[in-house]
VEXMINU-254130 format. One line per field, with one value per residue (C-alpha): residue number from 1; residue in three letters; x, y, z. Coordinates in pm, 1 decimal. Layout:
resi = c(NUM/...)
resn = c(ALA/...)
px = c(X/...)
py = c(Y/...)
pz = c(Z/...)
//
This chain:
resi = c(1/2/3/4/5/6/7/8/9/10/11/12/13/14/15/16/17/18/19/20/21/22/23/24/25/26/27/28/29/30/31/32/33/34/35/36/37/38/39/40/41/42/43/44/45/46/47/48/49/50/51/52/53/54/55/56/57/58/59/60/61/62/63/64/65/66/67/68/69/70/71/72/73/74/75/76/77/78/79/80/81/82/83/84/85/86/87/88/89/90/91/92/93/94/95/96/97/98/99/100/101/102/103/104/105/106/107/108/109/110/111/112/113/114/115/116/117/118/119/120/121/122/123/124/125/126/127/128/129/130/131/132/133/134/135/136/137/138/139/140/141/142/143/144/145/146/147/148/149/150/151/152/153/154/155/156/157/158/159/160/161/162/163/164/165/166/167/168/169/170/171/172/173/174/175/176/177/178/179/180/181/182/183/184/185/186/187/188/189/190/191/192/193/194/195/196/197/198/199/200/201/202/203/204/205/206/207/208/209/210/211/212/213/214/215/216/217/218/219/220/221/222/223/224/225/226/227/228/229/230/231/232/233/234/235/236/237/238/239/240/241/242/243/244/245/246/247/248/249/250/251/252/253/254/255/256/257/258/259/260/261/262/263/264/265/266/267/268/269/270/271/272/273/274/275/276/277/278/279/280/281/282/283/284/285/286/287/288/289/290/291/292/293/294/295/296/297/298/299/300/301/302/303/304/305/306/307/308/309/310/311/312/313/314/315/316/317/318/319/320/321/322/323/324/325/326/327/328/329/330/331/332/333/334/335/336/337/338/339/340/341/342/343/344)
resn = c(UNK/UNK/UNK/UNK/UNK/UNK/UNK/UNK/UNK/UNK/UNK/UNK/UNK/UNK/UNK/UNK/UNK/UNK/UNK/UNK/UNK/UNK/UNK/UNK/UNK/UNK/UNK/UNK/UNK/UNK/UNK/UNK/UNK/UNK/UNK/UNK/UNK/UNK/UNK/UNK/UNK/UNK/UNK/UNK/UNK/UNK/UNK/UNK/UNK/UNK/UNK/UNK/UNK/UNK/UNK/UNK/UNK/UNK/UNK/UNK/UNK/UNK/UNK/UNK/UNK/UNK/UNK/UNK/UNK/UNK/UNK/UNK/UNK/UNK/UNK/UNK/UNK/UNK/UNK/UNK/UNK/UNK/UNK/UNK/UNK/UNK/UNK/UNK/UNK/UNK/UNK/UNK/UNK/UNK/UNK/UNK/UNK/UNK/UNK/UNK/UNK/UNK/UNK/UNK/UNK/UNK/UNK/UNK/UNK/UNK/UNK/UNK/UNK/UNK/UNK/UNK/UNK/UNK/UNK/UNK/UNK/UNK/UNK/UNK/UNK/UNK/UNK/UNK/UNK/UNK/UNK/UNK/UNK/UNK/UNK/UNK/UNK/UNK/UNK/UNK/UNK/UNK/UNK/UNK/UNK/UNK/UNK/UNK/UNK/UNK/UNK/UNK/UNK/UNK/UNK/UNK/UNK/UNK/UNK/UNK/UNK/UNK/UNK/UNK/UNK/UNK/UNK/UNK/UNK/UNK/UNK/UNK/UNK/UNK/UNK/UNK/UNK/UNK/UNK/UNK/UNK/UNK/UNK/UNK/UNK/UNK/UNK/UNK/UNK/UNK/UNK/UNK/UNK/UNK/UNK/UNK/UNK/UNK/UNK/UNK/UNK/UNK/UNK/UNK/UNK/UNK/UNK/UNK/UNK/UNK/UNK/UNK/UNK/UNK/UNK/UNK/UNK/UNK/UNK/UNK/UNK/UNK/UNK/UNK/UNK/UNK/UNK/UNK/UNK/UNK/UNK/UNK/UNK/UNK/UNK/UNK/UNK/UNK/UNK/UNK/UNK/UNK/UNK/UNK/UNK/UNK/UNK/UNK/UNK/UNK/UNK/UNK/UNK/UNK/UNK/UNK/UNK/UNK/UNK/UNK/UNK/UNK/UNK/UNK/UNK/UNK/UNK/UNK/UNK/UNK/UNK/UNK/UNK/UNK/UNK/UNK/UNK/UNK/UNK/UNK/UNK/UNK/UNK/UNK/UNK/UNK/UNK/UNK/UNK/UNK/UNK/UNK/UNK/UNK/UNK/UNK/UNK/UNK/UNK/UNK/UNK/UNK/UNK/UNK/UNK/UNK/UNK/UNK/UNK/UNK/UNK/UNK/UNK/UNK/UNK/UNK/UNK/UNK/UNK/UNK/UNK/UNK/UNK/UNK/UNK/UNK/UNK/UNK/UNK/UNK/UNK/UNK/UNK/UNK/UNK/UNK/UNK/UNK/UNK/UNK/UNK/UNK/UNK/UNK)
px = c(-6290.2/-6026.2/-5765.0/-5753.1/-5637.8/-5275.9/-5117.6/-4839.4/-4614.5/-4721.1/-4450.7/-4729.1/-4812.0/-4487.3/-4413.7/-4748.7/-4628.9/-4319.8/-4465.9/-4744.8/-4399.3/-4231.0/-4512.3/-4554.6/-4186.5/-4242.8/-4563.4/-4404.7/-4060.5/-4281.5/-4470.6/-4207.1/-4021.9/-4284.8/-4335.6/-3974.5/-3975.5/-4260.3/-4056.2/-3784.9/-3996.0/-4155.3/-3778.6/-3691.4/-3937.4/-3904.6/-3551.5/-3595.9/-3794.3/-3515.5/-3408.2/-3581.5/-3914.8/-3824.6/-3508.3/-3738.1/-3881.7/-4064.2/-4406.6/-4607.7/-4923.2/-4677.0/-4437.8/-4608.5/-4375.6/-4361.0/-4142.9/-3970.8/-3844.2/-3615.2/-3323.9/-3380.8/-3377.9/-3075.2/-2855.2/-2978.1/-2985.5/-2566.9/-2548.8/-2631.2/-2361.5/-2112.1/-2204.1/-2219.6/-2555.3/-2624.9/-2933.5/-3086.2/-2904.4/-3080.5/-3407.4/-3417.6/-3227.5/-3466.0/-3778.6/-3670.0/-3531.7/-3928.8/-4020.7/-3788.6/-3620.1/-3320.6/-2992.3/-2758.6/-2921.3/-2948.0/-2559.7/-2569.3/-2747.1/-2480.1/-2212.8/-2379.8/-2463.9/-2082.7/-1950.6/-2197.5/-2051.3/-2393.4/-2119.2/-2431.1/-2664.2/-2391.9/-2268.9/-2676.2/-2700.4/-2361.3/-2463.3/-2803.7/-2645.1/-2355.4/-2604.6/-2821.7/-2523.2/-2209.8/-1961.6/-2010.2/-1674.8/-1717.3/-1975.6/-1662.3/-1493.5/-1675.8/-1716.2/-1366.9/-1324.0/-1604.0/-1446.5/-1087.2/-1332.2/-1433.3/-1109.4/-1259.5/-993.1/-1032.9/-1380.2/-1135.8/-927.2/-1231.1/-1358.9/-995.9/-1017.2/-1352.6/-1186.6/-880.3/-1133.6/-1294.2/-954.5/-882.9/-588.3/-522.7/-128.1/-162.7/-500.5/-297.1/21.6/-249.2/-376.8/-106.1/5.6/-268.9/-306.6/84.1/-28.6/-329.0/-134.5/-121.6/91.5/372.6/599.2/756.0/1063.3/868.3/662.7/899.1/1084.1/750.1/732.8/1088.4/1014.0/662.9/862.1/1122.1/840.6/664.0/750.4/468.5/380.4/679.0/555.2/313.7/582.3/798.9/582.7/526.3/864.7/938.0/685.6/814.6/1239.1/1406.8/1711.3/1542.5/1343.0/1644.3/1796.6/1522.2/1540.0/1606.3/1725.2/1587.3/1242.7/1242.5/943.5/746.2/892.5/965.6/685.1/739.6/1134.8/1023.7/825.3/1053.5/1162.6/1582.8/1620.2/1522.3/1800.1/2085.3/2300.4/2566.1/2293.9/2194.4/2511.9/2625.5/2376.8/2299.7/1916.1/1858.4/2135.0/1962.9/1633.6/1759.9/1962.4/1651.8/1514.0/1798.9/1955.0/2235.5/2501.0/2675.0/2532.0/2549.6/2714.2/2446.9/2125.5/1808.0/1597.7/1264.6/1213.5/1062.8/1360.3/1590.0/1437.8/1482.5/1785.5/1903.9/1687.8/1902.1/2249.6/2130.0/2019.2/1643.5/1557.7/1237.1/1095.1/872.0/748.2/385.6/227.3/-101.8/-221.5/-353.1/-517.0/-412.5/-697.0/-989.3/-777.1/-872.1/-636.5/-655.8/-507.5/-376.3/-227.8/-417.0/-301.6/-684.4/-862.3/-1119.6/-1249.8/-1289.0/-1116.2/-870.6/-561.4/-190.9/-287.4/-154.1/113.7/253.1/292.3/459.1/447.1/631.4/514.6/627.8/786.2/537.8/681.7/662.2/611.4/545.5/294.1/450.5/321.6/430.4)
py = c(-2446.1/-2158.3/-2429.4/-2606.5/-2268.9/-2247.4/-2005.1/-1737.1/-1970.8/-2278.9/-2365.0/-2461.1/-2085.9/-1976.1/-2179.1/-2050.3/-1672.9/-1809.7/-1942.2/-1652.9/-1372.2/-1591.5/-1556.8/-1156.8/-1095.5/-1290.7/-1137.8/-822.2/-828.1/-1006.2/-689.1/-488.3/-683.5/-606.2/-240.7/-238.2/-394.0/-188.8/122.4/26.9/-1.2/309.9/518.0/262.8/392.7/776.0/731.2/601.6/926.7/1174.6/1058.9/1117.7/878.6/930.7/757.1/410.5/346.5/27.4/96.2/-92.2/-93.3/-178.8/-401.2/-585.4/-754.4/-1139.3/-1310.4/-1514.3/-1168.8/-1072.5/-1291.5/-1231.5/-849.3/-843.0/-1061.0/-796.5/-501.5/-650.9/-691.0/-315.1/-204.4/-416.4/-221.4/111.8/195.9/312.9/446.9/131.8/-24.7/219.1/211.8/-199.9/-164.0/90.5/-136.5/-452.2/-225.9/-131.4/-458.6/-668.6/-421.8/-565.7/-389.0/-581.3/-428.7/-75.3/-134.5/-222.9/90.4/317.6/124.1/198.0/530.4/603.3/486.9/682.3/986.7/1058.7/1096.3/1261.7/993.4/748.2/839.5/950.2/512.4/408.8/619.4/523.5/138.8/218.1/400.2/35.4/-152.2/-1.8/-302.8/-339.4/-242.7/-299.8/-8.9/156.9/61.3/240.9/540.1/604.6/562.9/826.2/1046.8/1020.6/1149.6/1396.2/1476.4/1507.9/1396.9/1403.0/1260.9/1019.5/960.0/933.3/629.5/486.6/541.5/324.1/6.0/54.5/2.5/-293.2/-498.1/-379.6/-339.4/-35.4/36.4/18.0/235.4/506.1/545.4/612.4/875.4/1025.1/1035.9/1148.3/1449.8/1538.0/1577.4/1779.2/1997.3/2367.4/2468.5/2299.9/2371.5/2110.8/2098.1/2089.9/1800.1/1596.9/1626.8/1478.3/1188.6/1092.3/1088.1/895.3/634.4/572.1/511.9/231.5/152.9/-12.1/272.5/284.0/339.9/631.4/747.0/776.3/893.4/1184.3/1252.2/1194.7/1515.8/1710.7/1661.5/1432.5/1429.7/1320.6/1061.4/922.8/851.1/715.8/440.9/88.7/-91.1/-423.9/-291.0/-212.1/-454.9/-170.1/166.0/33.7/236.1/529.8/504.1/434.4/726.4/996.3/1235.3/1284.0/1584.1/1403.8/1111.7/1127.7/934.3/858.3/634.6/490.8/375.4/223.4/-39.1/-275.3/-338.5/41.3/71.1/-213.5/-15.4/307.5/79.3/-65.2/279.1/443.8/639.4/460.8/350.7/127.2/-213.8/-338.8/-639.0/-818.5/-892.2/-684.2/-1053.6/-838.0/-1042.7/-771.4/-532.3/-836.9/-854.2/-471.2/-499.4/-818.1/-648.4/-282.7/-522.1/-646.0/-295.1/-287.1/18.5/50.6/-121.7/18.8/-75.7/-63.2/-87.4/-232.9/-250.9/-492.6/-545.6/-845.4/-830.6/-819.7/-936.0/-663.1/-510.8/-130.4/129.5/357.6/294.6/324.5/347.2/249.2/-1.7/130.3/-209.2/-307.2/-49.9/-237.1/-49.5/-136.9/-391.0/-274.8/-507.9/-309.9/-540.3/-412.1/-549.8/-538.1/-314.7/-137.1/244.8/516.0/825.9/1045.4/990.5/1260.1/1091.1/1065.5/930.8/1253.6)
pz = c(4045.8/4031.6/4130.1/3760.8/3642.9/3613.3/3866.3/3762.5/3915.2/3724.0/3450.4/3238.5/3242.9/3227.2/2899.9/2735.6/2833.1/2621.7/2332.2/2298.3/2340.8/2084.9/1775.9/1900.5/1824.4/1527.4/1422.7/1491.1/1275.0/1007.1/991.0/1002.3/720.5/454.4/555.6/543.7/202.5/79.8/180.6/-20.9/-319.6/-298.3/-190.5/-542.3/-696.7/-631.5/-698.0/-1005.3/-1097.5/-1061.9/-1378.2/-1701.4/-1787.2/-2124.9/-2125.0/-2097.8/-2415.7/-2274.6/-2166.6/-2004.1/-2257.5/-2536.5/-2343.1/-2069.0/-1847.4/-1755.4/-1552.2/-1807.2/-1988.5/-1723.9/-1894.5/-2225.9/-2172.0/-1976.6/-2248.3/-2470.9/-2322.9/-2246.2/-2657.9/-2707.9/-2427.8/-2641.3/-2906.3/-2728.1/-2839.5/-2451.6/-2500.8/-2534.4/-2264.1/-2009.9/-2171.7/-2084.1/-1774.2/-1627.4/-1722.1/-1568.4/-1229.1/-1227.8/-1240.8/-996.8/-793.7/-795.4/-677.2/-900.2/-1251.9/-1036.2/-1004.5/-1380.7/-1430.1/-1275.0/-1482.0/-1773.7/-1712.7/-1596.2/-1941.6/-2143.6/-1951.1/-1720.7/-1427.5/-1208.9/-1218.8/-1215.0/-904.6/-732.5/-807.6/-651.2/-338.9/-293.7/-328.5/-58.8/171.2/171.9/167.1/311.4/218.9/-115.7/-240.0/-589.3/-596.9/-400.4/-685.1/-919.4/-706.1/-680.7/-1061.2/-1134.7/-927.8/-1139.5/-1430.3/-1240.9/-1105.3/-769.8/-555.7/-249.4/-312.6/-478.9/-160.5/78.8/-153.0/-117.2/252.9/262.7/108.1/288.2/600.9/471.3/408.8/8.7/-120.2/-301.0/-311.1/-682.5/-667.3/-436.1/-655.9/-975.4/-782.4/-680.9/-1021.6/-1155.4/-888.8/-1026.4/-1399.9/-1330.4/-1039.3/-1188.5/-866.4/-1034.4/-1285.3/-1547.3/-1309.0/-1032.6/-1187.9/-1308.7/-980.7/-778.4/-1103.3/-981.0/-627.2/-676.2/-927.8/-620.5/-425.9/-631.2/-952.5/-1047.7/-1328.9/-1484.1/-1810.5/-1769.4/-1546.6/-1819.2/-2080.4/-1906.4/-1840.8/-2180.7/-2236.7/-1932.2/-1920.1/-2192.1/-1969.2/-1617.1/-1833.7/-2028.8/-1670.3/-1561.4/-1838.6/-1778.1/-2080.3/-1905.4/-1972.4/-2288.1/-2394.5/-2179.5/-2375.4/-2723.7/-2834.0/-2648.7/-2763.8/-3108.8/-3153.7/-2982.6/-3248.3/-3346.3/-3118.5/-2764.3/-2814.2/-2594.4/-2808.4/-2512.6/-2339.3/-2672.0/-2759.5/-2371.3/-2374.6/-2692.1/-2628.6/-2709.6/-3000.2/-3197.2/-3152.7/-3293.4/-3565.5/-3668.8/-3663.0/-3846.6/-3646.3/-3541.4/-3893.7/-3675.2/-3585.7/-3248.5/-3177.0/-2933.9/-3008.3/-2847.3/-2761.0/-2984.7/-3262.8/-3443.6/-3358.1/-3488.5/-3822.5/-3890.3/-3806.9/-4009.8/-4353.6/-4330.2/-4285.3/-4587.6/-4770.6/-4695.7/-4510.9/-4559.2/-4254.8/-3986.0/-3657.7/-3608.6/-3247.3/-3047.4/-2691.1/-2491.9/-2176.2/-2027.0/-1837.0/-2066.8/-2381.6/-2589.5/-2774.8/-2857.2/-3147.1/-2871.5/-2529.4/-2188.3/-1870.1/-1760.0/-1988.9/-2193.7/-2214.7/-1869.4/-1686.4/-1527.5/-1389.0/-1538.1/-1767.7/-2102.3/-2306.1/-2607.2/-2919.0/-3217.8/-3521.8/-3891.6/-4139.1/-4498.9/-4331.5/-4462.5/-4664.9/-4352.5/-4001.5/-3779.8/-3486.5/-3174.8/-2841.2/-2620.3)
//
């Protein structure tokens, strides 16, 4: 009778040993799937709590939640960050995180929460995203621009580091730094300032604008040589603005691009004999030929990223944040009695 049972060495036995390890293992990691999942919601769920209940106005007993809201919610709770009525924003953004723990709107969240100026909970959400998902290096991103506003940086640095590793590019991203770290450097004096702006615009001259602004504000002479007359489209507004004393007249006068500007300005009585290729620059020019000298130049800024366009320039977008992006566009307009703004 024994001898119809199959043997250890039977492969009939040895494929049933298979089959029954096979649904263990996947008995097993289904098991540990939803306790894994179940974790998450409750470490969600505690995280959540650090921050303050109030901030959702959406109860449950007043509000109660359906699957079909989820959409809805988020194209509105999107209308009242357009607006910049954050408050709102969070509120629905907090109750639909409750509801569908879903990263993505926790990401949201720490956007949100890092343009309203909440830098602290901003960046407790961007960690608790990188320590679940390491790679995610637009929450790197983010980090790394929360730390500029906190003017953390080597915090700053270590977030660069961590794209860097993953394959980003960040050239731009490191010379913005750097820049920024020689602004905000109290160990340095103008001279010695300007002297690292030089040094950092040899480098990479992909911020040649701020570079020159502040330059403009630190040493009039270093900045004047550091201006190209082929890039004027970039400076007319800093140029523009830049009050009597701070012209070096020799350097106006040795290249036409920048004596048509300060002709059009006034500055200049003699007109220069080749055109600047700015249209706007061009018809100042042409009206005080003619006796009209009452023309101004009036400027706005736009991200060619986002296509916003802003009242004052940006090295950063306040739109979408985007690095480098700003186009100055002047426009004509009627000169005002007195003018004393200035960009520096």
């Amino acid at each position: 009778m024994n001898s119809f049972l199959p043997s250890y060495h039977d492969p009939i036995f040895s494929i049933i040993l298979i089959i029954l390890i096979a649904v263990a293992v996947a008995l097993v990691t289904h098991g540990w799937n939803l306790y894994r999942q179940e974790r998450l919601k409750r470490h969600l769920y505690s995280f959540l709590e650090k921050f303050d209940t109030a901030s959702c106005s959406l109860e449950e007993e007043n509000v109660p939640y359906e699957e079909g809201m989820a959409k809805p919610l988020l194209l509105l709770a999107r209308a009242f960050e357009q607006s910049g009525n954050f408050d709102k924003t969070i509120s629905i953004l907090l109750y639909l995180i409750r509801h569908s723990r879903d990263d993505e709107l926790l990401i949201y969240l720490g956007k949100v929460y890092l343009r309203a100026g909440f830098l602290q909970r901003s960046e407790e959400i961007f960690l608790e995203i990188i320590s679940r998902h390491p790679r995610r290096s637009d929450v790197l991103y983010q980090l790394e621009l929360l730390y500029e506003k906190l003017q953390d940086y080597p915090k700053a640095w270590e977030t660069i580091e961590a794209l860097k590793g993953q394959g980003e590019s960040t050239e731009l991203l490191d010379t913005y730094l750097r820049f920024l770290e020689i602004r905000s450097d109290r160990a340095l004096d103008p001279r010695g300032r300007s002297a690292a702006l030089e040094r950092l615009l040899e480098e990479n001259d992909q911020l040649y604008r701020p570079v020159l602004q502040e330059l403009f504000r630190l040493d009039t002479t270093r900045a004047w040589g550091r201006v190209d007359p082929q890039r004027l489209e970039e400076l007319i507004d800093l140029l523009w603005f830049l009050p009597p004393a701070q012209l070096q007249l020799d350097i106006i006068a040795s290249d036409s691009r920048l004596a048509s500007l300060y002709y059009a300005r006034g500055d200049l009585q003699e007109a220069p004999k080749e055109p600047s290729g700015i249209f706007a620059i061009e018809m100042l020019c042409a009206a005080r030929k003619s006796g009209f000298e009452k023309g101004d130049l009036h400027f706005s800024y736009l991200c060619t990223q986002c296509k916003r366009s802003f009242p004052v320039t940006f090295v950063r977008c306040p739109g979408c944040v985007a690095l480098n992006t700003v186009k100055v566009e002047e426009r004509l307009a009627p000169r005002e009695p007195m003018r004393s703004d200035t960009l520096l």
